[in-house]
C-alpha angles and dihedrals in degrees: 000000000000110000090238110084091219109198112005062201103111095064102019093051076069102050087051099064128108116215137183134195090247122241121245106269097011113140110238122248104267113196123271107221075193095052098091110230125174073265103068103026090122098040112115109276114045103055100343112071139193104193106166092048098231097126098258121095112251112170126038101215103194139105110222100203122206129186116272094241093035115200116226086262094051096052094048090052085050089047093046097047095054091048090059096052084046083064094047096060148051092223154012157166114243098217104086094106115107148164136250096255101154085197083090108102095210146330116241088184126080103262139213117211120199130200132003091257086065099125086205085061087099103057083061101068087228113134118219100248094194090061090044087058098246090115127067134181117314087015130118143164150226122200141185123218129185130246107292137177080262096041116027093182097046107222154167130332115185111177130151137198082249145349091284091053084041090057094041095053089051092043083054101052098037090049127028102010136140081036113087101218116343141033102267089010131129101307122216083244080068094046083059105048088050096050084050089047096043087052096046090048082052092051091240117140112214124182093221158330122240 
């Protein structure tokens, strides 16, 4: 197993569920390819665009947001992020590297926070697992949040206990995800199907998977 725990995902998206006893007659909760989950982050139409409609991704519409003051570690998983989404896309403008100003009103784009130090870390609702004492040494995290006043597109969290986990975190996203554990491997897009799949088979309604 990677030492990035990466996501603390496959337990905590459950945890993170919110689930209700359904109502006779209720229609279950069918997934949404548009809700935006840690499964589908990459998938044409969040970050990755396709403007002109011609079935091939033209424009990268995110804000990768470092520290004011970025550690080396910091820097590299930004690097390494942005080379990734260079790789998802025809094209793309260079200029979608930022800092953590908290005089910015909102974002109307997706984000990607880097680094537990990011003062706009808060604004996200994403708990700093290392502090919580989820991380170790050599561990980090990525995690997904929902639209907010702040961020009106949700977005990415990658942390790490220290700046090891925080590499490893960023290796992991700019380079295997979505797949679990293995190139062409089960995909976090499949963990969700089959948790939708698993809760309609149960007869429980739930409003959505993260």
């Amino acid at each position: 197993m990677s030492n990035c725990r990466i996501l603390t995902f496959i337990v905590i998206v459950i945890l993170l569920v919110v689930i209700r006893v359904p109502v006779v007659g209720s229609p279950f909760y069918q997934e949404n390819k548009e809700i935006r989950h840690v499964g589908n982050v990459f998938e044409t139409g969040y970050i990755v665009q396709d403007r002109n409609k011609d079935e091939v991704s033209d424009f990268i519409n995110v804000r990768i947001i470092l520290p004011d003051t970025p550690s080396e570690a910091e820097i590299v998983s930004a690097a390494n992020i942005g080379a990734r989404l260079g790789y998802e896309t025809s094209a793309l403008d260079l200029d979608f590297t930022g800092y953590d100003s908290e005089e910015r009103e909102y974002y109307e784009m997706p984000v990607i926070l880097i680094g537990k130090g990011n003062k706009l870390l808060r604004f996200s609702g994403v708990k700093d697992q290392g502090a919580s004492g989820n991380l170790g040494p050599g561990q980090g995290d990525v995690s997904f949040f929902k639209e907010n006043a702040k961020f009106r597109r949700g977005g990415i969290v990658l942390t790490g206990y220290d700046a090891s986990g925080l590499l490893a975190a960023a290796n992991y996203f700019s380079g295997r995800y979505p797949n679990i554990w293995k190139p062409k491997g089960k995909t976090y897009a499949d963990l969700v199907s089959r948790f939708f799949k698993f809760f309609k088979q149960k007869s429980v309604k739930i409003d959505e998977l993260l």
